[in-house]
N, C-alpha and C positions, 0 to 999 in steps of 0.2 A: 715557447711557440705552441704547447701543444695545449694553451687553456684558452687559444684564439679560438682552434678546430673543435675543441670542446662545447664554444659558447653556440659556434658555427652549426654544429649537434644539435645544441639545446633549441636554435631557434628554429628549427627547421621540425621537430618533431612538436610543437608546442603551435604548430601552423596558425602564427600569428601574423605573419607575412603574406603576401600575394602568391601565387603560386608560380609566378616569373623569378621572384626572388628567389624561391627555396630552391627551384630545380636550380638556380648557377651555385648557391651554394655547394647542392649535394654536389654539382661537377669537379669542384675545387678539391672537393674532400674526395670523391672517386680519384682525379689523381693525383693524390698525396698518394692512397693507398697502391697505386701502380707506381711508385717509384717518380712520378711525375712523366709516364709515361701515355700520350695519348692514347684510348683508347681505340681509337679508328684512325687507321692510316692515312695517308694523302688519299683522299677522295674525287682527286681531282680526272678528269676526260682522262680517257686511255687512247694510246698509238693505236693504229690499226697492227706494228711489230708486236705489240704486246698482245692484242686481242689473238691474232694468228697462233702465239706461242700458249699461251694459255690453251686454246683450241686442242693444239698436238696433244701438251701434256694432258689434258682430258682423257683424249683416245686415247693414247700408254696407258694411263692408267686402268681403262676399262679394258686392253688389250690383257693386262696385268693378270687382272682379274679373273676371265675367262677362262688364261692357262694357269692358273692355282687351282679354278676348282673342277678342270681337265684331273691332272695328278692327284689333287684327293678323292677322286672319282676310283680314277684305276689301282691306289692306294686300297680304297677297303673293298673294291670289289678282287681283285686280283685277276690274273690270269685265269685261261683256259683250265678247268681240273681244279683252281685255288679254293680254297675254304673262306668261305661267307660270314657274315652275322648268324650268332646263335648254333653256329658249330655243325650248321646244314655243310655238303660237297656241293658241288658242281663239276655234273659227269656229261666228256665234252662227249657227242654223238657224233659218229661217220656218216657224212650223208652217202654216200655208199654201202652201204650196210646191208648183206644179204637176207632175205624174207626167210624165217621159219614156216613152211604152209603146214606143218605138223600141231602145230601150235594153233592152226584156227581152230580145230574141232574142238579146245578146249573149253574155246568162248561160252555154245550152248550146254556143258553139261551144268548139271545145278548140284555143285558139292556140299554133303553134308555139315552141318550148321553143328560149331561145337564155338560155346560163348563163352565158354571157361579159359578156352586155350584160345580167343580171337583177337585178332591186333589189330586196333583202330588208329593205326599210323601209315604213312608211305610204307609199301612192299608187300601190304597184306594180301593174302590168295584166297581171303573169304568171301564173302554177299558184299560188303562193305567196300574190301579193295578192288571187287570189280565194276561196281561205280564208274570208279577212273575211263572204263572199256568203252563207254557208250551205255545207248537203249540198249543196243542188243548182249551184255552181260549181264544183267538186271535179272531178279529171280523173284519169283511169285511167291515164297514160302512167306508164313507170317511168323513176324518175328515172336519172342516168347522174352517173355518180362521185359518188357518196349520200355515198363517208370525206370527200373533198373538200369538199361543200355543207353537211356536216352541223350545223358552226356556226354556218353562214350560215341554215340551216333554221330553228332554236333562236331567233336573232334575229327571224327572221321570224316566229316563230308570237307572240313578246312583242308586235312592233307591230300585226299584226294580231289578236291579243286584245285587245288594251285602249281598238281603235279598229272595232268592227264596222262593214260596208259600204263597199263602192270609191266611192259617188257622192262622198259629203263628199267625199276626196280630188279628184275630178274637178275640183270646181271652184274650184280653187288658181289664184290669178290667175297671168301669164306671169313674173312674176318668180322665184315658186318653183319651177316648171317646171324653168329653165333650172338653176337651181343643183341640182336633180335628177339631171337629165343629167348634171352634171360631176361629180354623188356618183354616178353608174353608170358611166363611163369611167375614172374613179379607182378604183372599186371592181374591176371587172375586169382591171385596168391589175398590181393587185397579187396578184391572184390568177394571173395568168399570171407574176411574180416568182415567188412559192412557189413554182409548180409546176417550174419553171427548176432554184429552185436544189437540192429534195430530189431531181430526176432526179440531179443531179452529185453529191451525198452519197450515194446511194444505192449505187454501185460502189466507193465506199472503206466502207463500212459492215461487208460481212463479216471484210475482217482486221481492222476494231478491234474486232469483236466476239470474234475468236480471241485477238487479243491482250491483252486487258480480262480474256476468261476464266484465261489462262494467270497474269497479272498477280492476279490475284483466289485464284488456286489458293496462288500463291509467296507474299502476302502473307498467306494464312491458316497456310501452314506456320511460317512463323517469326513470327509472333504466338503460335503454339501453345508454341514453343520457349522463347518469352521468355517466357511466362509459365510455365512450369517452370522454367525455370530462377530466375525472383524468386520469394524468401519472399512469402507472404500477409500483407498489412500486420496491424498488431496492431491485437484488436479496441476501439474506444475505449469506455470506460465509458458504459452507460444512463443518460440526463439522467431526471431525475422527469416524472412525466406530466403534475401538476402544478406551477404556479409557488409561491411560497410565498402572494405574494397571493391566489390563488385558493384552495390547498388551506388558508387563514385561515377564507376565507369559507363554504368547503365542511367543513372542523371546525365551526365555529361551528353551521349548520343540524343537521348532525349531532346534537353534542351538547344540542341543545334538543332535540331528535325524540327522544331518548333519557331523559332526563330527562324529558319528558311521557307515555310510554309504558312505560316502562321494560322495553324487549326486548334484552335482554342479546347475544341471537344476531344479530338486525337490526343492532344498531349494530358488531359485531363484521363482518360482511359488508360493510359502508359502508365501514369505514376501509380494510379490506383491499383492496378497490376503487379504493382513490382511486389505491395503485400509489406512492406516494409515502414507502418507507423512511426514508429519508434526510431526510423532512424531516416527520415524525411529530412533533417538536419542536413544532413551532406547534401542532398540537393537544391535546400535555400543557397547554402555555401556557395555551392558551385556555381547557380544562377545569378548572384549578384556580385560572385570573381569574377565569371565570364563574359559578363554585361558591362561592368563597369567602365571601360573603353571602349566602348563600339559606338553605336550612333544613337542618339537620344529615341526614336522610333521604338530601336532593339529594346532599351532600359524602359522604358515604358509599355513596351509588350510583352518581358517580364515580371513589370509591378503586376498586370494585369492578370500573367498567370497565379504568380501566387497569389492574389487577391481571391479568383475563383476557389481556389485549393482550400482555403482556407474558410469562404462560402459555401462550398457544397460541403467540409467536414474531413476534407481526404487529410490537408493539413493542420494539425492544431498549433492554437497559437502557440504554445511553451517551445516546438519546436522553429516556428519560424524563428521567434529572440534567440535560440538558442544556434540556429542557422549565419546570424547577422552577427557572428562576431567579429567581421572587416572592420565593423565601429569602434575596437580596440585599438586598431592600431591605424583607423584613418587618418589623425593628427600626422604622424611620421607619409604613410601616403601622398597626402596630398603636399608632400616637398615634390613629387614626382608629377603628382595630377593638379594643379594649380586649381580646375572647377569639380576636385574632390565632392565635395561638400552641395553642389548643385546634381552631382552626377547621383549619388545617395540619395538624395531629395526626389529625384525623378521616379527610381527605383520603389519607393517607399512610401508616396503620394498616393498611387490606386488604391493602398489599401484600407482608405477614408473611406472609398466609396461604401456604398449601401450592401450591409450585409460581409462588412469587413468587421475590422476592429474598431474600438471607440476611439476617437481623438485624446481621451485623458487613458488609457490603458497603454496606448502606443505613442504618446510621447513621453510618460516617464519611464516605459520599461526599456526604447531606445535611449536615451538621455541619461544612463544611471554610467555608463562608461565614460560619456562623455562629460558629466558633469564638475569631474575631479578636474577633468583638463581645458573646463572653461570654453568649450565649444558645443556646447549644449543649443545655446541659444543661437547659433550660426543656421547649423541644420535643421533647426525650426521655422527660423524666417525662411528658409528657402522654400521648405514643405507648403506653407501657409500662403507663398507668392505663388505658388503653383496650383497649388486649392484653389486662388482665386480668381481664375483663368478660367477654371470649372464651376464656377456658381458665383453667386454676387459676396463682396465682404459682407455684406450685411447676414449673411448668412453663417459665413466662416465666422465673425466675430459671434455670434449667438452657438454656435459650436464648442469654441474655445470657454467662453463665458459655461454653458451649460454643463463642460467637464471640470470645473472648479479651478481650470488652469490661471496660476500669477506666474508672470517673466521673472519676478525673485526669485523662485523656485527653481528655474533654470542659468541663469547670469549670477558670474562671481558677485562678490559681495561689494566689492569697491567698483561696480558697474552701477550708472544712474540709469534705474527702468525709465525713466520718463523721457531721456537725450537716446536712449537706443532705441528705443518704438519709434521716436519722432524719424530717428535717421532711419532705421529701416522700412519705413511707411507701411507697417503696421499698427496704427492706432487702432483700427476698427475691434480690435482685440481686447481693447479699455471700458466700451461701452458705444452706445447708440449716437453722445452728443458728439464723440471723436472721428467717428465716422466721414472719411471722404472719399467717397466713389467718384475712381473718376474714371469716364470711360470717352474714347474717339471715336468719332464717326468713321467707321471701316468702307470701304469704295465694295463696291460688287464682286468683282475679282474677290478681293483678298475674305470677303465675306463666305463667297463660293467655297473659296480652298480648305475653310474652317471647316463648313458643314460638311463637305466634301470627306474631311479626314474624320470628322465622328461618324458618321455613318457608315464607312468603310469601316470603323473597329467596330462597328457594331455596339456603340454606345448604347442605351436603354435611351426612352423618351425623358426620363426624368433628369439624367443628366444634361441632352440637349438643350432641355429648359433652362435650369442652371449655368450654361455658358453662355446662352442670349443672355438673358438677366444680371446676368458678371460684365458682356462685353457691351450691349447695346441696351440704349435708354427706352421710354416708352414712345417717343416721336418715331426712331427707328426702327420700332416693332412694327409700329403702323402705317410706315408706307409702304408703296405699292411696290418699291423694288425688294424688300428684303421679302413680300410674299412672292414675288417671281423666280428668288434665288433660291428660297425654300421648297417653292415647288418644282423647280428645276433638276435640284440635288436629289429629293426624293424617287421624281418619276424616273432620273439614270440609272438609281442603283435599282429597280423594280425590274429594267427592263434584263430578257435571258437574252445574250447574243447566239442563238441559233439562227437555222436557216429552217423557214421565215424565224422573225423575231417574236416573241409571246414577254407575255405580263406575269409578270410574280405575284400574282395575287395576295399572297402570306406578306409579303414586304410591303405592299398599301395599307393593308388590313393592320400590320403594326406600326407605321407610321399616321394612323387616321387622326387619333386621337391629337398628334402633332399636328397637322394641318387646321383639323377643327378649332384649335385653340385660337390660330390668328388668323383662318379665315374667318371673322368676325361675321363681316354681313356679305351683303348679294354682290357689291362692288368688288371684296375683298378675291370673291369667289370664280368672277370675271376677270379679273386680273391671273390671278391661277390659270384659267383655262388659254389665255392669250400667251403664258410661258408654254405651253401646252403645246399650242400649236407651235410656236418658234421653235421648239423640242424636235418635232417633225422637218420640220422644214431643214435644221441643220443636220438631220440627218437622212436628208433627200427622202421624205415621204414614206416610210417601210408601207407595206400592203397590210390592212387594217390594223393597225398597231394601234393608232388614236382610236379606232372603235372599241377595240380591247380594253383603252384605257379609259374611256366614258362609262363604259357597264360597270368598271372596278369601281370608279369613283364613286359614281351614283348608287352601287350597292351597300358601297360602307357609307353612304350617308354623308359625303367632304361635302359633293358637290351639289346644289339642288335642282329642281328641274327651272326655275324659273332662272336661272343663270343660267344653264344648257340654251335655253330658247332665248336670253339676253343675246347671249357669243353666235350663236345663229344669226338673228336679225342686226346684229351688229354694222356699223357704215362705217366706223373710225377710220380712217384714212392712214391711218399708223400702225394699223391693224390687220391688211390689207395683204402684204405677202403671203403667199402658201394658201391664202382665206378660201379661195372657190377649192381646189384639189383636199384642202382637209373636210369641209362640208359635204363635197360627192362621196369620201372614204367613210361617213358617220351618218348618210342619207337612212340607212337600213335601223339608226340607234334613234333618230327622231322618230321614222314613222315606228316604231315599236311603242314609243313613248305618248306616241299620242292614241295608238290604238289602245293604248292601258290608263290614258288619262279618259276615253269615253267609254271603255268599259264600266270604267269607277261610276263613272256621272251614270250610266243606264242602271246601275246596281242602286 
C-alpha cells in the first residue's frame, strides 16, 4: 500500500498535475497521516443550545483567568510588612501617627558634607537623602569632586524618588541600622580604591596615548596598502527579492486583480515590481492553471498579458516555455477538459501578435513535449484557426511559410500531411495556389459586436485591419454600411459619460488613420457624418457633443470641409430625423468655418 502514497508524493511535488488534482491528493495523504482522522470536524450550522453554552464556557474561562492572576498578584506581592522583589520591606504606616514638631527645625540646618562616609541609598541624613524632604531641604553647598560622585548621585536621586521623605527611613529598627553602617564603610572603603589606583594610571596614560596614536597611524597605512594591492572580490549574483512561495501567492492575487479589472498597465507595474526575473515562471504557471476553465474572454486577456510582458522585456521568453509546462501533461488533461487543446490555443494565440515571439520559435519550442505524444499538430491548427479570425490566411500562410515551418515536422510519421491539412482547412499553409479564403457576409449587428470587442481590448490599428481583411471582402469594405458601423463603434468609445458629456480627443486622434483608410472619398465621408448624426439622435441630443465632434474630426483631417457643407445642405429624405436640432447644435462650427474659409481667400 505504501508505494501507492509514495507515487501519490511523487506526483504532487513534480507539479505535473493541475493544481485541483494535487491539492485532493495531498488531502488523502494528510489523512492517512491523522489516522484517517478528519481534520476539521462537522462544520455544519450550530443550535442556538450550543451557541449559548459555548458563550458561558467563554465567560468561566475569562472569569478563570482573572482569579489566577488575583493570587499571583498577592503571592509575590505579599502582605502588609511582607518582603518584595529584590529583598526591599514594606513598612506598613499608621495613619494616625503622631507629628514630631522637634524634628522640623532639622529641615533648614545644612549639615556638614563628609563624602567619604556618605550613603547614596534610602535612609541617608546627607545633602542627598534630604532630596527626598522637598525644596525646602535642598542645600546651596557646591559639591566637591561632582566627576567622582556622579554615579553615586544618579543612584541616589533613583532611591530617593521612589521613596519620598527621611521620617519612614528613621524608624528602621537597630538591626537595619547597623548593616547601613557597614554598607557606608564598605562603600567608601572602595571609593578611596578607585581613586588610588587611577592616580597610578594616570602618569603612564600619556605615552600609551602617543603610542596608541602612532600604532593607529602604522596600522591604517598598511591596511590602505593591502587593500590595493588585493583585487575587489567578484560581485555575487542578485538573489530574487521574492521566494517562489511567496512570488506563487503574489502572481496569484495579481492575476485575479487583473482579470476582474482588466487594467492592462496596473498588472504590468505589479509584476515588474515584484523584482523577481528569474522566477517569472510561477506566474506564466499560474496564469494559464488559473485561466484554463474560465471563460474564453478571461483566457484571451491572459494571452494578452503575457504577450505585453514579454513585449515590453519584463518577461523573457526562456521563462514563459519554461512557465507552460501544463503542455506536459495536457494529453492526460484533456480526458477532464474535452476543448483542452482549443482552450491552450486561446491562451497562447496573442502571443503572435506584433512584438511577441516568432511563429517558428513558438511552435517548436511549444511542440517539443508534445511531439512524442503525437498532438503537436492538433494544437497548431487550433492556434493557426484562431490567427485567422485576426488577419486574412493569406497572411497566416506567408507566416508559417516565412518560419520555414513543414506539418512533417509536427504529425507522427504514419500521418498523410496532405489528408490532414485538407481535413483541417489549413491549406493556405502550403502555398499561394492552395489558398481558399473563404469569408460571409456578416449583417450589421453582428459586424457591430466585432468592432465593438476590439476596440474595447484596445486592439492597435494594425490588427483591426487584419480582421476586416480575414473577415470581410473588398465589396464589403466598401459599402456604406460597414462605413456607418465603423464610424459608429469609433465615435462610442470616444465619447466620456460625464455630465455634460466631452470628446476624447486622444481616442479620435488614434483611430484617424482607421477611418481615413476607408473613408476613401467625399461620399464615403457623408456617410460617416449621417452615422453621426444618428449617434446623436439615439442618444437624445447631448448639448454640443456633435459640435465637439465636428472640430475633432476636422482637426485630425477624417473629415473634409466640403463634406461638412455636403451633410449641411443635404435634402435626403432618409436623412431627415434629428437633421434641423443637429444643424442648430453645429450652427457656431459652420460660421467658424466659413469665417476661416474667407480669411484664407482675403490672405
Amino acid at each position: 500500500m505504501d508505494q501507492y502514497f509514495n507515487q501519490m508524493e511523487k506526483i504532487i511535488k513534480e507539479r505535473k498535475t493541475s493544481s485541483r488534482i494535487r491539492f485532493m491528493l495531498q488531502d488523502v495523504l494528510d489523512l492517512r497521516r491523522n489516522n484517517w482522522v478528519p481534520r476539521r470536524g462537522d462544520q455544519g450550522p450550530k443550535t442556538i443550545d450550543q451557541i449559548h453554552k459555548e458563550a458561558e464556557l467563554e465567560e468561566h474561562r475569562e472569569h478563570m483567568k482573572v482569579q489566577q492572576a488575583l493570587i499571583s498578584k498577592k503571592d509575590s506581592v505579599g502582605g502588609p510588612g511582607g518582603r518584595m522583589g529584590g529583598g526591599w520591606n514594606t513598612v506598613p504606616i499608621s495613619k494616625n501617627r503622631p507629628i514630631d514638631t522637634s524634628r522640623l527645625s532639622k529641615i533648614t540646618k545644612t549639615p556638614v558634607l563628609d563624602f567619604n562616609n556618605q550613603l547614596l541609598a534610602p535612609g541617608g541624613k546627607g545633602t542627598w537623602g534630604s532630596w527626598g524632604k522637598g525644596s525646602s531641604g535642598g542645600t546651596s553647598a557646591k559639591p566637591v569632586d561632582s566627576g567622582r560622585n556622579s554615579s553615586s548621585r544618579e543612584r541616589g536621586d533613583r532611591f530617593d524618588h521612589s521613596d519620598r521623605g527621611s521620617d519612614r527611613f528613621d524608624r528602621r529598627d537597630d538591626r537595619d541600622r547597623n548593616r547601613l553602617q557597614v554598607t557606608k564603610r564598605s562603600f567608601s572603603r572602595e571609593n578611596e580604591e578607585r581613586s588610588r589606583e587611577r592616580e597610578q594610571r594616570g602618569s603612564a596614560d600619556p605615552v600609551r596615548r602617543i603610542s596608541s596614536m602612532t600604532d593607529d597611524r602604522d596600522r591604517g597605512s598598511r591596511e590602505r596598502h593591502e587593500k590595493a594591492a588585493t583585487p575587489p572580490p567578484p560581485q555575487t549574483p542578485t538573489k530574487p527579492a521574492l521566494t517562489e512561495e511567496e512570488l506563487d501567492k503574489k502572481s496569484t492575487a495579481i492575476i485575479e486583480e487583473y482579470l476582474h479589472i482588466n487594467d492592462m498597465k496596473e498588472a504590468l507595474q505589479c509584476v515588474q515590481e515584484m523584482n523577481s526575473t528569474q522566477l517569472l515562471f510561477v506566474f506564466v504557471r499560474n496564469g494559464l492553471e488559473s485561466t484554463l476553465e474560465r471563460s474564453t474572454i478571461a483566457r484571451e486577456h491572459m494571452g494578452l498579458l503575457l504577450h505585453q510582458l514579454v513585449k515590453t522585456g519584463i518577461l523573457l521568453t526562456q521563462q514563459y516555455y519554461k512557465g507552460s509546462e501544463i503542455l506536459e501533461v495536457a494529453e492526460d488533461m484533456a480526458i477532464d477538459i474535452p476543448h483542452m487543446w482549443l482552450y491552450l490555443a486561446e491562451l497562447i494565440t496573442p502571443m503572435l501578435h506584433e512584438g511577441g515571439v516568432s511563429m517558428g520559435e513558438l511552435f517548436r519550442e511549444i511542440s517539443k513535449p508534445l511531439i512524442p505524444l503525437g498532438k503537436a499538430g492538433v494544437l497548431l491548427v487550433h492556434i493557426l484557426t484562431l490567427l485567422c479570425k485576426e488577419m486574412s490566411h493569406k497572411k497566416a500562410g506567408t507566416m508559417w511559410r516565412d518560419a520555414g515551418l513543414q506539418w512533417k515536422d509536427f504529425l507522427p510519421e504514419d500521418v498523410d500531411v496532405n489528408k490532414f491539412v485538407t481535413e483541417k482547412n489549413v491549406e493556405f499553409t502550403l502555398g499561394d495556389e492552395s489558398e481558399k479564403s473563404k469569408t460571409k457576409e456578416l449583417s450589421s449587428s453582428e459586424l457591430s459586436k466585432q468592432l465593438d470587442r476590439l476596440i474595447q481590448d484596445k486592439a492597435d490599428n494594425q490588427r483591426i485591419f487584419d480582421w476586416i481583411e480575414a473577415n470581410l471582402d473588398e465589396q464589403q469594405t466598401s459599402s456604406n454600411m460597414f462605413v456607418r458601423v465603423l464610424m459608429t463603434s469609433i465615435c462610442q468609445s470616444a465619447i466620456i459619460c460625464e455630465n455634460p458629456y466631452k470628446v476624447d480627443g486622444e481616442q479620435i486622434k488614434q483611430r484617424a488613420k482607421l477611418l481615413q483608410k476607408y473613408l476613401k472619398d467625399e461620399q464615403k465621408e457623408l456617410q460617416a457624418l449621417y452615422a453621426l448624426q444618428a449617434l446623436m439622435v439615439q442618444m437624445e441630443q447631448p448639448a454640443n457633443l456633435l459640435r465637439m465632434f465636428f472640430d475633432t474630426l476636422y482637426d485630425e483631417d477624417v473629415i473634409k470641409e466640403e463634406a461638412f457643407y455636403k451633410w449641411e445642405s443635404s435634402k435626403d429624405p432618409a436623412e431627415q430625423q434629428g437633421k434641423g436640432v443637429a444643424l442648430k447644435s453645429v450652427t457656431a462650427f459652420f460660421t467658424w468655418l466659413r469665417e476661416a474659409e474667407d480669411e484664407s481667400d482675403n490672405s
